[in-house]
C-alpha positions in Angstrom: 0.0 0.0 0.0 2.2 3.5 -1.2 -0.7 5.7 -2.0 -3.7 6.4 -0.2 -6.9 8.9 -1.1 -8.9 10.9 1.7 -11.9 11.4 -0.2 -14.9 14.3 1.1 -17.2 16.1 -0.4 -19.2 17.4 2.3 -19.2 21.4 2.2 -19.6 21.4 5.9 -17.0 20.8 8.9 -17.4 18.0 11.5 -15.4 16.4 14.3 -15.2 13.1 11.9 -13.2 15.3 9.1 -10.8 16.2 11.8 -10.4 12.5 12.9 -9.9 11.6 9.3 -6.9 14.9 9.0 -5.1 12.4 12.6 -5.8 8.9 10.3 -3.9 10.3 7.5 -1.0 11.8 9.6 -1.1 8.1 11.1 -0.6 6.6 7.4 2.3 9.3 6.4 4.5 8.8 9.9 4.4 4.8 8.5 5.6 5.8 5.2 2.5 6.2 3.1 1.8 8.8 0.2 -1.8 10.5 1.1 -3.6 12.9 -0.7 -6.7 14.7 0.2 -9.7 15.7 -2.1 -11.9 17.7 -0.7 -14.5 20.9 -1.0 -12.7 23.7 -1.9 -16.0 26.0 -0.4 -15.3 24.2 3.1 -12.6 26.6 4.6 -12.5 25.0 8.4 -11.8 22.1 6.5 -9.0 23.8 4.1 -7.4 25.0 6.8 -7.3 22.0 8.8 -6.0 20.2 5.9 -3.3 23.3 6.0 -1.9 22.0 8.7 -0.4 18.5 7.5 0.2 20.6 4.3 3.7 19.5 3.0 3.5 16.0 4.3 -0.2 15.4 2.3 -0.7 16.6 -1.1 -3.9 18.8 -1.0 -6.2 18.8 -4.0 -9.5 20.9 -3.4 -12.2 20.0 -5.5 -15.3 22.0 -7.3 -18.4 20.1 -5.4 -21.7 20.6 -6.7 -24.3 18.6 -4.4 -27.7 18.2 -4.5 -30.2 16.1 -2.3 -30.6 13.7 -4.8 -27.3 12.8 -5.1 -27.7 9.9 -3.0 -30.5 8.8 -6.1 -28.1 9.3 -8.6 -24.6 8.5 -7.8 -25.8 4.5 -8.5 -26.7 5.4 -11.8 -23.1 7.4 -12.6 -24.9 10.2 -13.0 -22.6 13.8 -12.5 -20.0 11.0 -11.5 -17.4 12.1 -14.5 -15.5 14.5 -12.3 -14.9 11.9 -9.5 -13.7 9.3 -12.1 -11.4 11.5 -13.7 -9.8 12.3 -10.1 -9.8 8.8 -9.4 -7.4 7.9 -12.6 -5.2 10.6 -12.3 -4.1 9.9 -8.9 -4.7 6.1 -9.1 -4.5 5.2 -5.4 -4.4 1.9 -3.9 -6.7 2.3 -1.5 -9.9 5.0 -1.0 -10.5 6.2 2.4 -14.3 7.9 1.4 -14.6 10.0 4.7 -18.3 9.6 5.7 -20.7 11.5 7.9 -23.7 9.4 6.5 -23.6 6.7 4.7 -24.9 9.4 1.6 -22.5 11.3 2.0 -19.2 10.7 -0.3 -21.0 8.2 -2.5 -19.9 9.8 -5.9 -16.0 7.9 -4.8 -17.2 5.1 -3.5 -19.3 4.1 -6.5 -16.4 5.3 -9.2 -14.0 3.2 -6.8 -15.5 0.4 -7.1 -16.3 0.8 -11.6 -12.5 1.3 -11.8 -12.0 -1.6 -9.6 -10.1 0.6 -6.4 -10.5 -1.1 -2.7 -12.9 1.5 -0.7 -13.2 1.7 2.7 -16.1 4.1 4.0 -14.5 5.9 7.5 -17.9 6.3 9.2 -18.3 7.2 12.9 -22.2 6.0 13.3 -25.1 4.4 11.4 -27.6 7.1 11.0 -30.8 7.9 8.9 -31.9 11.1 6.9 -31.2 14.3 8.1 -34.6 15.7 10.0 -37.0 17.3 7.6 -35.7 15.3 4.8 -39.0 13.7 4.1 -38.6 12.4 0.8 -35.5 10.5 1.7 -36.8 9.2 4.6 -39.9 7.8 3.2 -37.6 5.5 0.8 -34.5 5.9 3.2 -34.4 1.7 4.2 -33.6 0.7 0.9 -31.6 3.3 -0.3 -29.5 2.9 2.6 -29.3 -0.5 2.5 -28.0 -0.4 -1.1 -25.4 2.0 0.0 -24.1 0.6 3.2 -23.4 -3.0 0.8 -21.1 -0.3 -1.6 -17.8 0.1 0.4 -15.4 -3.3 0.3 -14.7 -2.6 4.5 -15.8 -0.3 6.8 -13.5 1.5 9.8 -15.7 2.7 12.3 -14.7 4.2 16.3 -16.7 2.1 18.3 -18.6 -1.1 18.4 -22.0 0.7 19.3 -21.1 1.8 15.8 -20.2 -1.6 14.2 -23.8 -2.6 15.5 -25.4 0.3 13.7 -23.9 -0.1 10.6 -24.1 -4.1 10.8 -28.4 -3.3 11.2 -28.7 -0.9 8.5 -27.2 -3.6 6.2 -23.6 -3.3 5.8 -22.5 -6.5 4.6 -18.5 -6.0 4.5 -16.4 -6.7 7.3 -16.0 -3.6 10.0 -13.4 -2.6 11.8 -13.4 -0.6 15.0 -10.6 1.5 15.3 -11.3 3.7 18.4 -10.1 7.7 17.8 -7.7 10.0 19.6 -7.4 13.3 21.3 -4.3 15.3 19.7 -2.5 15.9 22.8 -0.6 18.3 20.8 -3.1 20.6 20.6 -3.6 20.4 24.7 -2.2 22.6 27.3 -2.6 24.0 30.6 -3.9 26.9 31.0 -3.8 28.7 35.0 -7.5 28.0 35.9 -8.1 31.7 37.1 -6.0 33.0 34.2 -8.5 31.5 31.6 -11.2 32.1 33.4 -10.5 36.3 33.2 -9.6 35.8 29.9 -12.7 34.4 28.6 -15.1 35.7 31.2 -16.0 33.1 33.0 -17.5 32.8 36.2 -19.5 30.2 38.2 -20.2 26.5 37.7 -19.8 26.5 34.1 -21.4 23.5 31.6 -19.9 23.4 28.4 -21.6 22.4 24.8 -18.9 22.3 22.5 -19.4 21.8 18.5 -21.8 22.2 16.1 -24.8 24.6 16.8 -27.4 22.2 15.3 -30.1 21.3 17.8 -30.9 18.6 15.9 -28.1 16.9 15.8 -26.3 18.3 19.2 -28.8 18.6 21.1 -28.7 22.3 22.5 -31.8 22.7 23.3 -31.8 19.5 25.8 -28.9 21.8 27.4 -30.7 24.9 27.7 -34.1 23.2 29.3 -31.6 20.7 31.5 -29.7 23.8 32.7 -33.3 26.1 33.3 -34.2 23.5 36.1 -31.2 23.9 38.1 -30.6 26.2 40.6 -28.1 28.1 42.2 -25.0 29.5 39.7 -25.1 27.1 37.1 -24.1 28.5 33.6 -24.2 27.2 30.1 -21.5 27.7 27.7 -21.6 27.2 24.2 -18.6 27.1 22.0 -18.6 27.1 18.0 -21.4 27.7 15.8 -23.8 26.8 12.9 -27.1 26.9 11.5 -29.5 26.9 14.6 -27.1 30.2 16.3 -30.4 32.4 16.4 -32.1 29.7 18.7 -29.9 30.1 21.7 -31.2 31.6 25.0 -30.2 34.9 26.1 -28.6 33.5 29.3 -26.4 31.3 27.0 -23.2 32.6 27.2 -21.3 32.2 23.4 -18.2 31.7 22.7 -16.4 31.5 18.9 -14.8 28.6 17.6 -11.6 28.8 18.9 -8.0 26.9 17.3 -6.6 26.7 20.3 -9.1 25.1 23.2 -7.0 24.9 25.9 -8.2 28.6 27.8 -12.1 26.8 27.6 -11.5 23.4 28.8 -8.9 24.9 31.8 -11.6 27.6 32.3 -14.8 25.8 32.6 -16.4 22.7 35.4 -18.3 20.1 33.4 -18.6 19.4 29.8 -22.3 18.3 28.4 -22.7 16.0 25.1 -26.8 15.9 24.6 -26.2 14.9 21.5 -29.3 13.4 19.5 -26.5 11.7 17.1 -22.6 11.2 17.6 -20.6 8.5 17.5 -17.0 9.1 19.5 -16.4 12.8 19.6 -12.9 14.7 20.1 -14.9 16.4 22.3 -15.3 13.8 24.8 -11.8 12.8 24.7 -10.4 16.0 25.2 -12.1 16.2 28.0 -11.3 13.3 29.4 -7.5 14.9 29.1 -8.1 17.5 31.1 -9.6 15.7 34.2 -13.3 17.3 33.4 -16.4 15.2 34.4 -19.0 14.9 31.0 -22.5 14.5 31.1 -23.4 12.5 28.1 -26.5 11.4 26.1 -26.5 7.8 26.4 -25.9 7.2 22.6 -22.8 6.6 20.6 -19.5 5.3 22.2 -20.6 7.1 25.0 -21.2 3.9 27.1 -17.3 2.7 26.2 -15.5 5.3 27.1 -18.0 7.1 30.4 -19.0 5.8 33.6 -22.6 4.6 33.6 -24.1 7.1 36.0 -22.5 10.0 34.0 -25.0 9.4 31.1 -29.1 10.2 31.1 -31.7 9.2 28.2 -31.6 10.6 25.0 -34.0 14.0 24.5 -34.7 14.1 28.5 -33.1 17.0 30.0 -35.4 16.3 33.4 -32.6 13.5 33.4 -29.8 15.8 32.1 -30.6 18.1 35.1 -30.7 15.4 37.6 -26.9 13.6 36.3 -25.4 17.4 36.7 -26.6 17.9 40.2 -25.7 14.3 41.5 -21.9 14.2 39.7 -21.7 18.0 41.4 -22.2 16.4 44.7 -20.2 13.4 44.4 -16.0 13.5 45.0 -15.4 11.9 41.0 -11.3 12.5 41.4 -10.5 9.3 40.9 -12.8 8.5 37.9 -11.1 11.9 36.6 -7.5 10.6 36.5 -8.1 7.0 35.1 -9.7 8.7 32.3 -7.0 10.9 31.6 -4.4 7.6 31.9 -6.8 6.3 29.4 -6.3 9.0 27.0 -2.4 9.5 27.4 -2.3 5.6 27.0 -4.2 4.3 24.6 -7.2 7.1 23.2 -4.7 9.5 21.9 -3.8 11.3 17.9 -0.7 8.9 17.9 -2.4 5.1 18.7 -5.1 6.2 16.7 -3.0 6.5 13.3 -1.0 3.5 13.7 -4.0 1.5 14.7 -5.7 3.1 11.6 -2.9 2.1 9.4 -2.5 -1.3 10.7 -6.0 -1.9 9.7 -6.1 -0.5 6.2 -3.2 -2.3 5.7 -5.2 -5.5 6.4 -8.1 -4.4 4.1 -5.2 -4.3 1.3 -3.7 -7.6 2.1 -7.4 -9.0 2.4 -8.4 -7.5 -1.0 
């Protein structure tokens, strides 16, 4: 295996794009060639790509998308670009990096005409987007047809493999459990960030996305309503559903450097609706923070059991923030950053990422 694609052509950023970025520095340390198509109208993703620049060969890509892609990408239809990539840089292996399982399906079906191994780097089994209605009425079998596409699948955890294994993937799937880059993690004097970013009180952090939908930030703002006392909600980044936040929400930007927030604030909330294994939770794991989690995803492999409350409730949401407040959690704190510095870090993730798709080659 000398040549590798990263194949996305989703116009919008997400932490699986960033895992993908850590994958393909994992391939290069071991000696492989990558190269990176992607959207050239997805800047967080250009720049994140910027910085293995050098070491991957970049090629941004002209992306027009429609929602009936999904329909027409079986049929080769607006396919010719994706071919014509496909032979010039002749890999030996496409990594299509996959939200969805819609998503990217342009590469995997041209891979498989011109007779390239695909692997489809998925972090969960989900349906339609909400509101999608005409997908969704029809979604089973188109999903089923493109879940049996990809030759293997590399997933981050086996709540994952399960999903994917029920919407009908048929090829063998590989869980390869992500990393925090430690890197990109520092210290920062807990009073220091806190004046820096104005901070003050028990502070809950949501950090990602602004999509309800998907994240969940309105369970955070009714979970946090019912507690008293000076709990405060943080959120951190942004996106379509900005408008929708409280007045009491305090905002902060999308920042490249994390490290002042996760020194800065007490407790980190993932009421996500949909995730699989998020950088997010790691990271926080790193810095000793207690998380209080959805119970969906990898959430259950890498949290304690009573740190997690039912998807949608935030009665339950409220109730897990209070009783982890009130309970000494110092030594669940520093096993999970052990964890992370051992095992569930940017450097184990890439070799184990590279052993695997070096056993998809050898299989294929």
């Amino acid at each position: 295996m000398k040549r590798v694609l990263f194949y996305d052509d989703v116009p919008i950023y997400g932490g699986h794009q960033a895992t993908a970025i850590l994958a393909a520095e994992g391939l290069v340390a071991a000696g492989v060639e990558v190269v990176s198509a992607f959207p050239s109208t997805n800047a967080r993703l250009h720049e994140a790509w910027k910085r293995v620049e050098g070491a991957v060969r970049l090629v941004p890509i002209e992306v027009r998308l429609t929602r009936w892609q999904p329909f027409l990408s079986p049929f080769g239809i607006a396919a010719r670009p994706v071919r014509r990539l496909l032979e010039e840089i002749a890999p030996d292996v496409v990594v299509a990096v996959q939200g969805t399982i819609v998503q990217s399906n342009r590469a995997v079906e041209q891979s498989r005409r011109l007779g390239i191994p695909v692997v489809s780097f998925i972090p969960m089994g989900v349906h339609f987007a909400p509101g999608q209605w005409l997908q969704a009425a029809i979604a089973r079998v188109l999903e089923r047809y493109h879940y049996r596409r990809p030759d293997a699948f590399i997933t981050t955890s086996e709540n994952a493999r399960r999903e994917l294994a029920a919407g009908g993937a048929r090829a063998r799937t590989h869980v390869v459990y992500c990393g925090a880059d430690l890197r990109a993690l520092r210290r920062v004097p807990r009073e220091e960030a806190r004046r820096e970013l104005a901070i003050s009180g028990f502070t809950v952090a949501v950090i990602g996305r602004v999509s309800f939908g998907t994240k969940g930030h309105d369970v955070a703002m009714r979970a946090l309503s019912l507690l008293e006392g000076d709990v405060r909600l943080l959120v951190v980044g942004d996106g379509p559903d900005d408008a929708r936040l409280g007045a009491g929400v305090q905002r902060l930007p999308w920042l490249g450097d994390m490290s002042a927030v996760y020194s800065a604030i007490d407790m980190v909330a993932i009421p996500s609706r949909f995730e699989g294994l998020p950088q997010v939770a790691l990271e926080a794991m790193f810095y000793e923070l207690p998380i209080v989690a959805a119970d969906m995803g990898a959430m259950r492999e890498v949290l304690p059991e009573s740190w997690l409350f039912p998807v949608d409730d935030a009665g339950a949401m409220a109730r897990t923030v209070r009783d982890m407040r009130a309970r000494d959690l110092g030594h669940v704190l520093a096993a999970n950053r052990e964890r992370v510095v051992r095992e569930l870090n940017a450097a184990a993730f890439g070799a184990r990422f590279t052993e695997t798709l070096r056993t998809i080659r050898a299989s294929r």
